[in-house]
FILUM-189876 format. One record per residue (C-alpha): y, x, z. Coordinates in steps of 0.5 Angstrom, whole numbers, padded with zeros to 4 digits. Layout:
N
v,u,w
Y,X,Z
...
This chain:
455
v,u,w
0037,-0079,0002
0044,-0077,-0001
0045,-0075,-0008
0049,-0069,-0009
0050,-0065,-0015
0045,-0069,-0019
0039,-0067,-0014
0037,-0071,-0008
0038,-0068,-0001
0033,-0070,0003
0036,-0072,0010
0033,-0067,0016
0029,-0071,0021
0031,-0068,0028
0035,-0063,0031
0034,-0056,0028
0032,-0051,0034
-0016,-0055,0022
-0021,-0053,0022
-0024,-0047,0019
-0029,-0050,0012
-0031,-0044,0007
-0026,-0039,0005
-0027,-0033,-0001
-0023,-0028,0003
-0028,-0021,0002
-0028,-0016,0008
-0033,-0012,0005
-0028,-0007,0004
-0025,-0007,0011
-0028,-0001,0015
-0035,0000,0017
-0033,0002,0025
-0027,-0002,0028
-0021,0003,0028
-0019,0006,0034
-0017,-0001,0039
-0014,-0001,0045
-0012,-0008,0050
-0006,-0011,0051
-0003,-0007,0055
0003,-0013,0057
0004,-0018,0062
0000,-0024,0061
0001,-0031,0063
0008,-0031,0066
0011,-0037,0069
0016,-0043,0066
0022,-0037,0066
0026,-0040,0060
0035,-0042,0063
0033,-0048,0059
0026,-0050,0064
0026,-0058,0067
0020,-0057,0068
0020,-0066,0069
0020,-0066,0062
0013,-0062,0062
0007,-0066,0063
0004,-0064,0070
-0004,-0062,0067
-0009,-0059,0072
-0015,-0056,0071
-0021,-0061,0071
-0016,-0067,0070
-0019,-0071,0064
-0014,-0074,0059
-0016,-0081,0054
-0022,-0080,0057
-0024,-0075,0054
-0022,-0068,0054
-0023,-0064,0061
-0016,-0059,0062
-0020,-0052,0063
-0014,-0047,0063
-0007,-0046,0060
-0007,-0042,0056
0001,-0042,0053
0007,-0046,0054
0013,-0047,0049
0020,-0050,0050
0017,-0057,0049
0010,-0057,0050
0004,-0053,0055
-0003,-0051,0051
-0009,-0052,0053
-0016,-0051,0053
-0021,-0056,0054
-0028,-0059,0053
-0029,-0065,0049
-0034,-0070,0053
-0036,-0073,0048
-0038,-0066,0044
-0038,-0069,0037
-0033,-0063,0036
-0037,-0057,0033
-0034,-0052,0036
-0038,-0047,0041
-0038,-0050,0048
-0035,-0056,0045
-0028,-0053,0047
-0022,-0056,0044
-0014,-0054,0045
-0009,-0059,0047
-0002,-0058,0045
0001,-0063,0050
0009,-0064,0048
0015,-0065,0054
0017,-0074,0054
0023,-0071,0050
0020,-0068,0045
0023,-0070,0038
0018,-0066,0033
0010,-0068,0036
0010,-0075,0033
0014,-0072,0025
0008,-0065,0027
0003,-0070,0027
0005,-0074,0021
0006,-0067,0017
0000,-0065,0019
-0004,-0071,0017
-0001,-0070,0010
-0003,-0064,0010
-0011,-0065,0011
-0011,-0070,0007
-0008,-0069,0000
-0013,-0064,-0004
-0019,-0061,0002
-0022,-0058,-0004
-0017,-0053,-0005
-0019,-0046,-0002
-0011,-0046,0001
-0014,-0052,0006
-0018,-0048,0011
-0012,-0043,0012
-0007,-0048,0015
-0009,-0050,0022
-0008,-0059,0022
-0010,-0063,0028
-0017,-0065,0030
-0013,-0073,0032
-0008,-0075,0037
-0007,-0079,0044
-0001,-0081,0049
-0001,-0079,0056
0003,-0082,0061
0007,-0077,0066
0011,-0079,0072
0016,-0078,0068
0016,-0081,0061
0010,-0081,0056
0007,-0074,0053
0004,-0073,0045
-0002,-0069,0045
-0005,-0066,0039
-0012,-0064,0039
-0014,-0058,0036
-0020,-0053,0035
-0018,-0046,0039
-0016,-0039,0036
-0015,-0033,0038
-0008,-0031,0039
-0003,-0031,0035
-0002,-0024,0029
0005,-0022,0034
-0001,-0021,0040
-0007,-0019,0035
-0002,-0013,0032
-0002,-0010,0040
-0010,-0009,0039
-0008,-0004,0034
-0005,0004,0036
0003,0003,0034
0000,-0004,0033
-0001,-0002,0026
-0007,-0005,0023
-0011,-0003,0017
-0008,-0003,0011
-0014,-0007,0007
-0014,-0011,0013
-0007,-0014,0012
-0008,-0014,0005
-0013,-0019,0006
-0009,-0023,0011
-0003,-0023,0006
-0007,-0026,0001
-0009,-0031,0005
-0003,-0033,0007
0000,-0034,-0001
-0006,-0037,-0001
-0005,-0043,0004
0001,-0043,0002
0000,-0045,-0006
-0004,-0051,-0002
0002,-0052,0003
0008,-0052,-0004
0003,-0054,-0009
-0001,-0059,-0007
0003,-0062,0000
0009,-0061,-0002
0011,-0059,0004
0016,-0053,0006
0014,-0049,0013
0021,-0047,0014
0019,-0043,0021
0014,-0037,0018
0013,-0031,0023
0008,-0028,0026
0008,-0033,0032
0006,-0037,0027
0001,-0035,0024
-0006,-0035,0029
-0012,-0032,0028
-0019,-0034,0029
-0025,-0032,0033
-0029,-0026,0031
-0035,-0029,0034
-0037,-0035,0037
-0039,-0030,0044
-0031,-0028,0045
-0029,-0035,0047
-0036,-0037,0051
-0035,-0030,0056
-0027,-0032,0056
-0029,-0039,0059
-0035,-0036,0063
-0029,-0032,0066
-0024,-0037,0069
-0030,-0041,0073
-0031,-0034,0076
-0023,-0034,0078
-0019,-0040,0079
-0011,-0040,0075
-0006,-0039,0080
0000,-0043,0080
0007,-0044,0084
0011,-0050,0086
0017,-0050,0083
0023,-0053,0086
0021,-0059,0085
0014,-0059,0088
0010,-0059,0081
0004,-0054,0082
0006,-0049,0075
0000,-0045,0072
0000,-0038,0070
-0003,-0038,0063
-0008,-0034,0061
-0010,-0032,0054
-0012,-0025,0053
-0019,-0026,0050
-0021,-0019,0051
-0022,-0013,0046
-0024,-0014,0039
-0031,-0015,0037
-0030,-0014,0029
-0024,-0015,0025
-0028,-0022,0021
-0022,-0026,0025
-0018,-0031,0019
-0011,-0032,0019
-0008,-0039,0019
-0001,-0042,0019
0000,-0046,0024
0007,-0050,0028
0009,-0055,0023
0014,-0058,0027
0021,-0057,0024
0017,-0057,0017
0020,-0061,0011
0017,-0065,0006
0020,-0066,-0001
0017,-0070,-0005
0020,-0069,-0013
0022,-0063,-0016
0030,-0066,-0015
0029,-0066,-0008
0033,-0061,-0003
0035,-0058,0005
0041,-0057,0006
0041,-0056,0013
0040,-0049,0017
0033,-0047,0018
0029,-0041,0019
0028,-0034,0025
0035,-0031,0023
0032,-0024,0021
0027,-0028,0016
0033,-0033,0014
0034,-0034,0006
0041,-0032,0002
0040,-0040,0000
0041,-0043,0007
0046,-0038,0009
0050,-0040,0003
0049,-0047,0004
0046,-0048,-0003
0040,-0052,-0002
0033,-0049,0000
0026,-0051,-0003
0019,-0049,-0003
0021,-0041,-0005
0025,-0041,0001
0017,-0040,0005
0017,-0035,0000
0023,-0030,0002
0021,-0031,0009
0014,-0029,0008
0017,-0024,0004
0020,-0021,0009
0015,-0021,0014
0011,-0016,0010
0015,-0011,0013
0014,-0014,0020
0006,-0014,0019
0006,-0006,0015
0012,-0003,0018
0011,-0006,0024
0020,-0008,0023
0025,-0012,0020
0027,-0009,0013
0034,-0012,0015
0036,-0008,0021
0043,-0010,0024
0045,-0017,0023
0046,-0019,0031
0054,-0016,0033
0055,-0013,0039
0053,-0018,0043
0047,-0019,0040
0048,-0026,0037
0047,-0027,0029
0052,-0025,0024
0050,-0028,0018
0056,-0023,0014
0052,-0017,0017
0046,-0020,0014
0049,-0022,0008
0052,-0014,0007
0044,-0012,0009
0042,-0016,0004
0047,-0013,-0002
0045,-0006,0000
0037,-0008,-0001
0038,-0013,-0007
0045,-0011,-0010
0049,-0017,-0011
0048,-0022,-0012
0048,-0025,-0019
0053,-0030,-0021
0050,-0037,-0022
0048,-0036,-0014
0056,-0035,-0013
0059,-0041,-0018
0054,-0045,-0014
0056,-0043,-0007
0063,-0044,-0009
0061,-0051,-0012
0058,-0053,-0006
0063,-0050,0000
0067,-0057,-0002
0061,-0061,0000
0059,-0064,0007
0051,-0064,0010
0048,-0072,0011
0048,-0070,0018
0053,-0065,0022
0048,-0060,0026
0050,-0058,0033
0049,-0050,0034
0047,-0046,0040
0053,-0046,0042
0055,-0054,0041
0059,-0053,0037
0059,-0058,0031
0058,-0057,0024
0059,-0060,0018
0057,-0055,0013
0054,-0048,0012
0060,-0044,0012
0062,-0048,0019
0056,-0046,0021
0054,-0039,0020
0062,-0037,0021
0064,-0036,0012
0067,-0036,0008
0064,-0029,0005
0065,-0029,-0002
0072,-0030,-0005
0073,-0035,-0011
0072,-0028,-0016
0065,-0027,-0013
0068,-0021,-0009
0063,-0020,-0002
0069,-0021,0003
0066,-0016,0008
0064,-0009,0003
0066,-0005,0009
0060,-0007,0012
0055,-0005,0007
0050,0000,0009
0048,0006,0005
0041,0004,0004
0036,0002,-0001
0030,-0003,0000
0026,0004,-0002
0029,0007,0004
0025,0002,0008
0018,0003,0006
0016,0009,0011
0009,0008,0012
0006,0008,0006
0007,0012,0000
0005,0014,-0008
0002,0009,-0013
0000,0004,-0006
0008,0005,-0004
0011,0003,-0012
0006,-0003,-0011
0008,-0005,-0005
0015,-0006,-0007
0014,-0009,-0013
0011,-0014,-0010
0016,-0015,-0005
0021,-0015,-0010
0017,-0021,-0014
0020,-0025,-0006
0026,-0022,-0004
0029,-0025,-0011
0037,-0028,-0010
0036,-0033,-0014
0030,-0039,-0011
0028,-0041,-0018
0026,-0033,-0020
0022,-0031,-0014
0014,-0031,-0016
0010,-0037,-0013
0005,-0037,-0008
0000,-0038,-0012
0001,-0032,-0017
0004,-0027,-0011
-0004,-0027,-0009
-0008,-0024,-0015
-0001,-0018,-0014
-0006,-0011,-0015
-0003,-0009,-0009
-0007,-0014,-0005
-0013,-0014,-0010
-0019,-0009,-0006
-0021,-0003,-0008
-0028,-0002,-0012
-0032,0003,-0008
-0036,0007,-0013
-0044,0006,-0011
């Protein structure tokens, strides 16, 4: 680590780029009949298409094949740049899932993030079980090495969801789900959040709807899904290199009931900071769910989770981002265009955010960062294109603020439930870090408290 304006900065570990236990989560709201569903109207299960696909750097996993003696691959069920996922049955059926039914995250030979994703994930499941946010952050279930013919491969053994809530959100007309049903979800996420920030001291850095997964409603979903692949067999192609490659098949069928629980998953670029004078400083998070802090270069914490969540709300109840236009016209990212869309909503920002952006320019990151255009960078400015503000603290770029207001935003909901709505976002979308509510008490917001019913 390196000490830097009297705080330590915590060097990153790479390159940027659990079972479920009782939870008090009340669905005696939700609606007595599910609400109008529909399939997922997508194509399901396409092939290894990505420009950056070698397929040498994935593990060569067929149907049938047992891994460390164990677990028997069934069907594929997704893929990432670094890793295939896939179903599997436990041999040794100590696993109490139904049909003894594991998923397995098998990562490339060069992948850098599964043996730091198993370190965070094994911190994570031991450091308090007994908090209520534990049972809502998804950790594996144990590890093992393979060999490929291409190098070894780490594979994490984790109990199965269902989908991630980007393919949940599809089952749902206009892809809205019920409002008591995200209001659960919400709570459910600061929940685990609170455990992850208070308890771990761990930061996510990567939150977003395809990393949040969702669990079976009933145990019968999976059973009648694993029922159906023996009925037809995967099908695969042979890429250039004479490697069978199989289709993904991971649509689970229609909704049963709305009883599934949310879980944080994916802790591969995650971030452990130990004592309250510990600090990132390296680039992190999607682009739309990036905080001004990291854009800034003014070091990050555990509330930079918190304004990225805070911007997910949109995606969960209005089904789109807040910030709207912060890609040109090429569509890549421009921070400056974020940053304009972030005064038009917020206001500018106040002066203690700017004094330090100032002070930190003049300081270079532990580590130079490469950037998707290989480019190599040494600070924040270099990387997200700065300067932006002037030594005045005056925006260098006002033309490029829109005339919008964070109310302007907000279109699905209205009256009382609106106000509370935007005062809870306002409680994550704050400038300054120290002044954004934690996780913990963004939960009891009355905005996410069900409603009493009259008897």
């Amino acid at each position: 680590m390196l000490l830097l304006f009297g705080v330590k900065v915590i060097r990153r570990w790479g390159r940027y780029s659990d079972q479920l236990t009782e939870i008090s989560v009340t669905f005696t709201y939700l609606p007595k009949a599910l609400p109008s569903l529909r399939s997922i109207d997508v194509a399901f299960g396409k092939y290894e298409i990505s420009p950056v696909y070698d397929s040498k750097c994935f593990y060569p996993a067929k149907p049938g094949q047992v891994l460390a003696d164990r677990y028997q691959t069934l069907v594929k069920v997704g893929w990432g740049v670094s890793s295939t996922v896939w179903l599997a049955r436990d041999l040794q059926g100590h696993i109490e899932e139904p049909e003894g039914v594991v998923a397995l995250k098998i990562a490339n030979n060069n992948a850098r993030s599964a043996g730091h994703e198993r370190e965070v994930e094994e911190h994570i499941s031991t450091a308090d079980p007994s908090h209520r946010g534990r049972s809502l952050i998804r950790t594996s279930l144990g590890s093992f090495e393979v060999k490929g013919p291409e190098g070894s491969h780490s594979c994490l053994v984790y109990p199965p969801m269902r989908e991630p809530l980007s393919m949940y959100q599809q089952r749902f007309n206009d892809r809205r789900m019920p409002l008591p049903l995200i209001k659960t979800y919400i709570r459910a996420l600061l929940t685990g959040l609170d455990y992850l920030h208070e308890e771990c001291r761990t930061v996510h850095t990567d939150l977003k709807l395809e990393n949040i997964m969702v669990s079976f409603e009933d145990p019968t979903v999976l059973a009648d899904f694993m029922d159906a692949q023996l009925e037809k067999p995967m099908a695969f192609k042979i890429d250039s290199t004479g490697r069978p490659v199989y289709q993904s098949r991971n649509d689970f069928g229609p909704l049963k009931s709305l009883r599934s629980i949310p879980q944080l998953v994916d802790f591969g670029v995650a971030t452990r900071l130990e004592e309250d004078d510990d600090w990132g400083v390296w680039p992190i998070q999607p682009d739309h769910y990036r905080a001004p802090e990291v854009i800034l270069g003014n070091g990050w914490q555990m509330s930079v989770d918190i304004w990225n969540l805070g911007v997910l709300l949109w995606d969960m109840i209005e089904g789109k981002e807040p910030f709207q236009h912060i890609h040109d016209q090429q569509g890549r990212y421009d921070a400056k265009l974020h940053i304009a869309e972030m005064i038009a909503l917020l206001g500018p920002p106040p002066p203690e955010i700017l004094q330090r952006y100032q002070y930190m320019r003049e300081y270079s990151w532990p580590e130079p960062v490469r950037r998707e255009d290989d480019r190599i960078c040494e600070t924040a400015d270099e990387y997200f294109c700065g300067p932006f503000f002037d030594h005045n603290g005056r925006f260098l770029y006002e033309d490029l603020i829109p005339e919008r207001k964070l109310g302007d935003t907000v279109s699905f909901l209205e009256g009382e439930e609106r106000e509370a709505f935007l005062d809870l976002a306002k409680g994550m979308l704050v400038w300054h870090p120290d002044v954004r509510e934690k996780a913990g008490e963004l939960a009891g917001h009355p905005f996410l408290q069900p409603k009493q019913t009259s008897t």
